[in-house]
C-alpha positions as CSV (number, residue, x, y, z in Angstrom):
1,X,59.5,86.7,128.5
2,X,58.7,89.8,130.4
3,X,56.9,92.0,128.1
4,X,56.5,95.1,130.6
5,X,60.1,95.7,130.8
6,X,61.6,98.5,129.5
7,X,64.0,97.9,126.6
8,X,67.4,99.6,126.9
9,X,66.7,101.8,124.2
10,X,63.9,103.2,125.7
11,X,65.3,103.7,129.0
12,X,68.2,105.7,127.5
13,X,65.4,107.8,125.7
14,X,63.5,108.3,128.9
15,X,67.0,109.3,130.4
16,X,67.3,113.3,132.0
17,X,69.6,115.1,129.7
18,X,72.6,116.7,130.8
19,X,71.3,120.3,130.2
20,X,68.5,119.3,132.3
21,X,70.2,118.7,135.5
22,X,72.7,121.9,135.0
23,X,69.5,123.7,134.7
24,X,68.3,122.4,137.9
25,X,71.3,122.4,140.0
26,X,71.6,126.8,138.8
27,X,67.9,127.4,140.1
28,X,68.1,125.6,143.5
29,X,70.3,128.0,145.1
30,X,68.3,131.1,143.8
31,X,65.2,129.4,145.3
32,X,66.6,128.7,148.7
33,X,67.9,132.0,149.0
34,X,64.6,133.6,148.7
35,X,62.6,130.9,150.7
36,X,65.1,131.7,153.6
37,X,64.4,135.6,153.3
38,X,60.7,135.7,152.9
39,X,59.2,132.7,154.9
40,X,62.0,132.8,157.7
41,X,62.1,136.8,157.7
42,X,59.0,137.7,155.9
43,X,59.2,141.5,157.3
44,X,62.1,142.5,155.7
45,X,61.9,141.8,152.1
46,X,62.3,145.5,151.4
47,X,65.8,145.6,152.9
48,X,66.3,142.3,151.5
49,X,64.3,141.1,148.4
50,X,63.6,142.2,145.0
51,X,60.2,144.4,146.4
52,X,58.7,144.7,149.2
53,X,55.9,141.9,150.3
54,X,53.3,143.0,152.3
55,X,51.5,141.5,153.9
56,X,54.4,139.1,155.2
57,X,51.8,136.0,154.8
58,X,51.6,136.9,151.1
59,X,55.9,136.5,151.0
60,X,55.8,133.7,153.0
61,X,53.4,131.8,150.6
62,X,55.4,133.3,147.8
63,X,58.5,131.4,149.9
64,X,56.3,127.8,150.6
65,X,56.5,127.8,146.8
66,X,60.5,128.0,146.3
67,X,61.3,125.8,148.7
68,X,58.6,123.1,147.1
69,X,60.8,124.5,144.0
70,X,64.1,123.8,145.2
71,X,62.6,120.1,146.2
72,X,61.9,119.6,142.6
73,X,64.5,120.8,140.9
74,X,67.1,118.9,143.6
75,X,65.1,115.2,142.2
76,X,65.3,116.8,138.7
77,X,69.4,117.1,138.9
78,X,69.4,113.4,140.6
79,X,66.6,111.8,138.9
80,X,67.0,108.7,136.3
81,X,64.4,109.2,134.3
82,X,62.4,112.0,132.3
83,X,58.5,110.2,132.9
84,X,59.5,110.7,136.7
85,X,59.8,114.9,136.6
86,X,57.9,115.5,132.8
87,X,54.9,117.0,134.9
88,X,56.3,119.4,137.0
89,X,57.4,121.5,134.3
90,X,54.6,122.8,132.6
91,X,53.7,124.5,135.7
92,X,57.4,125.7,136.5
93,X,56.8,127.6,132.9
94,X,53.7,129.1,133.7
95,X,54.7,130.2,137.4
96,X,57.8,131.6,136.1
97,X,56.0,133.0,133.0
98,X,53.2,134.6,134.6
99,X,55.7,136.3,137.6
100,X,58.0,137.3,134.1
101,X,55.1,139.1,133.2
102,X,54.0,140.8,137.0
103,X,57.6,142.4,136.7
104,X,57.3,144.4,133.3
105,X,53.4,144.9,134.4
106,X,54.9,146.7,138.4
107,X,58.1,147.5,137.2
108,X,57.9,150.6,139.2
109,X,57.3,149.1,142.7
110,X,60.8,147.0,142.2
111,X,63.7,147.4,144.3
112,X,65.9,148.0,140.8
113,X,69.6,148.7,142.6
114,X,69.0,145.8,144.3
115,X,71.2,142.6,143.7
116,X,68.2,140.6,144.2
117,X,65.8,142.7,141.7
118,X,68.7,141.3,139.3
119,X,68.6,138.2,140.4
120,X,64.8,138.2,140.2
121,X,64.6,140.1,136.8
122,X,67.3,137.4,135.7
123,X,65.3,134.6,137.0
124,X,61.4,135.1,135.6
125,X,62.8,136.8,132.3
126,X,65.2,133.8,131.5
127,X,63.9,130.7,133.4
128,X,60.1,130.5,131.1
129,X,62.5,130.2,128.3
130,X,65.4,127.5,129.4
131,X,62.4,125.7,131.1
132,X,60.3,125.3,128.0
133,X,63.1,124.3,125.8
134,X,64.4,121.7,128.2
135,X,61.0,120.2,128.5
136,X,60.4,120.3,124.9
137,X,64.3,118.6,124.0
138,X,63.9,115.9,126.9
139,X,60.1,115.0,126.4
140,X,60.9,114.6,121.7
141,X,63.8,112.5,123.0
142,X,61.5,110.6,125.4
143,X,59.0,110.0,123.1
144,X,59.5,106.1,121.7
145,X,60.3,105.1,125.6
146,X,57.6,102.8,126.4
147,X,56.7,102.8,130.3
148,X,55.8,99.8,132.2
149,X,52.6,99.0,133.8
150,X,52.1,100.5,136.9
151,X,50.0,101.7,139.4
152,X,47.7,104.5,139.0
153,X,46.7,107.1,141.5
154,X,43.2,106.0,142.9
155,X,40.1,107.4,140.9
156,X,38.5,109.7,143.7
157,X,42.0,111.5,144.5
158,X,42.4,112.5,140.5
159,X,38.7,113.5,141.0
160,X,38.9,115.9,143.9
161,X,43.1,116.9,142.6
162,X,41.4,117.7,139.3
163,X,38.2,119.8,140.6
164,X,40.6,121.1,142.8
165,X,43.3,123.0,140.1
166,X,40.9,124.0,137.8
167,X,39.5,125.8,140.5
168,X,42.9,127.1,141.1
169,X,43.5,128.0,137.8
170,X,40.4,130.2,137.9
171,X,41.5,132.0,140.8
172,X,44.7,132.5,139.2
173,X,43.0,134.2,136.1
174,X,40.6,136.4,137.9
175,X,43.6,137.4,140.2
176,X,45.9,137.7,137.4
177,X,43.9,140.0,134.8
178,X,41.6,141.5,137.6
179,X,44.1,141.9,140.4
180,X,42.1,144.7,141.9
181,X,38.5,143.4,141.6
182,X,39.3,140.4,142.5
183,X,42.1,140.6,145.1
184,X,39.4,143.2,147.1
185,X,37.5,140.2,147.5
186,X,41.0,138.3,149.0
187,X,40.9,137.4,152.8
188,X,44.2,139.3,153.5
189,X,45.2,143.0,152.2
190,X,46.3,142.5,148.4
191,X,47.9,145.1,145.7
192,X,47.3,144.4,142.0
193,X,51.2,143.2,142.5
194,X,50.7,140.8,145.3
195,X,47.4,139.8,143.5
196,X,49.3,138.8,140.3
197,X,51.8,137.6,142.4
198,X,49.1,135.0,144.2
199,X,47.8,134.2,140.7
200,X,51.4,133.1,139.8
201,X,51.1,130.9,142.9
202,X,47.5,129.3,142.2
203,X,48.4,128.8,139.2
204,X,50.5,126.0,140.0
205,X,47.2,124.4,140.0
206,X,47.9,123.1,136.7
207,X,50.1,120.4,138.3
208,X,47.0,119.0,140.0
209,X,44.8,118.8,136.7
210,X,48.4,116.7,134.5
211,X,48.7,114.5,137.6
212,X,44.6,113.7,137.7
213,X,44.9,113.4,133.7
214,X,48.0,111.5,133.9
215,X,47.7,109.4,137.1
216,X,50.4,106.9,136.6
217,X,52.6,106.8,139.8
218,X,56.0,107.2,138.3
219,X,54.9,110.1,137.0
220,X,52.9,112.1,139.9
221,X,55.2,110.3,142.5
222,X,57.6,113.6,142.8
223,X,54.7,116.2,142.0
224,X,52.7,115.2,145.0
225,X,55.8,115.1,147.2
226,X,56.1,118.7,146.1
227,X,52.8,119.5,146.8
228,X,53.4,117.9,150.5
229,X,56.4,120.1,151.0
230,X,54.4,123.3,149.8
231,X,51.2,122.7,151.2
232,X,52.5,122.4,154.8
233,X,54.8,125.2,154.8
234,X,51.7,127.0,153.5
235,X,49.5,125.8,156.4
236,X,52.0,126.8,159.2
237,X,52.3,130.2,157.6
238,X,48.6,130.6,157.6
239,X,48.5,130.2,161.4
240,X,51.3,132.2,162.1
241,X,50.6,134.6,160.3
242,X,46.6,134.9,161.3
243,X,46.5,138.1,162.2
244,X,47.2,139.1,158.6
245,X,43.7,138.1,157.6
246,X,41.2,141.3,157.5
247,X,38.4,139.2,159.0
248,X,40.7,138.1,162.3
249,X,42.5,134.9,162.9
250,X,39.3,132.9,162.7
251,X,39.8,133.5,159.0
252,X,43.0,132.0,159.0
253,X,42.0,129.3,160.6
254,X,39.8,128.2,158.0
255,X,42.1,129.4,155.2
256,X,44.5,126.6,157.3
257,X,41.7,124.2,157.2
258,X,41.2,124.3,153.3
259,X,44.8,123.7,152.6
260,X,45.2,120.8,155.3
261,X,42.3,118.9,153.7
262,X,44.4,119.5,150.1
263,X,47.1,118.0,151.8
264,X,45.2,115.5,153.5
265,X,44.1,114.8,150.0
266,X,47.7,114.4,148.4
267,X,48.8,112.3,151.5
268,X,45.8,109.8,150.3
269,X,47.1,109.6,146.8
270,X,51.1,109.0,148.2
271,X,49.6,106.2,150.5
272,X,47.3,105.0,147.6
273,X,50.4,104.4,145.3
274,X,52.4,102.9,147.8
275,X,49.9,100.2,148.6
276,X,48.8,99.5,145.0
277,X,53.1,99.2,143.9
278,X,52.9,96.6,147.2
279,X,50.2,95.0,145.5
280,X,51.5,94.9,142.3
281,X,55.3,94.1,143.6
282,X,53.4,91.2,145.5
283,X,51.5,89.7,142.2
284,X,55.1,89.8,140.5
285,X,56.4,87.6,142.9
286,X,53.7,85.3,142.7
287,X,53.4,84.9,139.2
288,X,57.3,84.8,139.1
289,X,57.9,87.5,136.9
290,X,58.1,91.4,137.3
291,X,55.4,93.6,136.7
């Protein structure tokens, strides 16, 4: 008898609820709509956004974000089970929560006639709630669902993913409740709204620190894919927008270097899952039974 099978009543418990995809299919096209204005058109967020971003690297970071966004909330709507996207919302709540806050903080430097101010306003004042309910609704429900043995992200990967977000998270608070102390010491020309609005960002960190804690594939599978998608739209912004960077554009070169080797980091982790599911896929067969 195969023991690290999933029993049918688990599965069901570990299933997405309903709520959970409407959720995620009502967010996407918000988050598409301002990737394509601030990383495609970065320039003109004050004719087109909620506020005007400047510099336009700081939007089109802001956009690297959303788009990783719509990624995971597209997987959320199609996914078949809770353990796979659990993760990713913890630190949906706290970008969403912290950018809720920014809003009342600046309320002043908003484009408020603006149909995407409301859209905006809609989004970071409502979404910290709907996003903490879900979680907690799906995750009580999934909470007798027993999950088979699998693979584990290899130990030096949770290491440096672990040093690396809590390091992120610390730049988030000093930018967030020191937005002009820290964000004068920023490689690029930051307000205290673009500062809070980069802490928002690093605070997203917190995904790296649940998947170095967690570590079981099905679990950081998706989050890592979402950091692939960020990470590289954040790199090609970095050298495009270069000349952004108060030192020059050998700055942004090695602000482009840093994030590559985060994503050359998260790459290692995606190809050390794959292998060690090979592996274990390949032991299954041998000893005739699934793993």
């Amino acid at each position: 008898m195969n023991t690290s099978r999933t029993s049918f009543a688990d599965s069901s418990a570990d299933r997405v609820r309903p709520a959970t995809r409407v959720l995620a299919v009502v967010i996407v096209p918000f988050l598409v709509a301002a990737f394509v204005i601030c990383y495609l058109v970065p320039t003109r967020t004050a004719q087109l956004f909620a506020w005007g971003i400047k510099p336009p690297l700081t939007a089109m970071l802001l956009a690297a974000v959303y788009l990783g966004g719509a990624f995971f909330f597209v997987r959320v709507a199609t996914a078949k089970r809770w353990s796979e996207v659990a993760l990713g919302f913890p630190p949906v709540a706290l970008f969403a929560s912290l950018l809720g806050v920014t809003t009342v903080l600046h309320w002043d430097r908003f484009s408020h006639g603006h149909v995407a101010f409301f859209a905006w306003a809609g989004l970071y004042f409502a979404a910290p709630v709907f996003v903490v309910v879900i979680a907690v609704v799906n995750s009580r429900a999934a909470r007798q669902a027993v999950i088979a043995a699998e693979p584990r992200l290899p130990s030096p990967v949770r290491i440096v993913l672990g040093v690396t977000g809590l390091a992120e998270l610390v730049v988030a608070a000093g930018l967030f409740v020191l937005p002009g102390g820290v964000g004068g010491l920023w490689p690029w020309a930051v307000t205290p709204l673009t500062a809070r609005t980069l802490a928002a960002v690093y605070a997203l960190g917190l995904a790296n620190v649940l998947i170095a804690v967690d570590a079981r594939a099905a679990r950081v599978h998706l989050q890592l894919e979402v950091q692939t998608v960020m990470l590289t739209l954040i790199a090609i912004a970095v050298v495009l927008r270069r000349g952004d960077f108060a030192a020059g554009p050998g700055a942004g070169y090695a602000f482009a270097g840093i994030v590559l080797a985060e994503l050359a980091v998260v790459t290692v982790g995606l190809i050390g899952i794959a292998r060690r599911g090979a592996a274990a896929a390949r032991l299954g067969h041998v000893g005739g039974h699934r793993v």
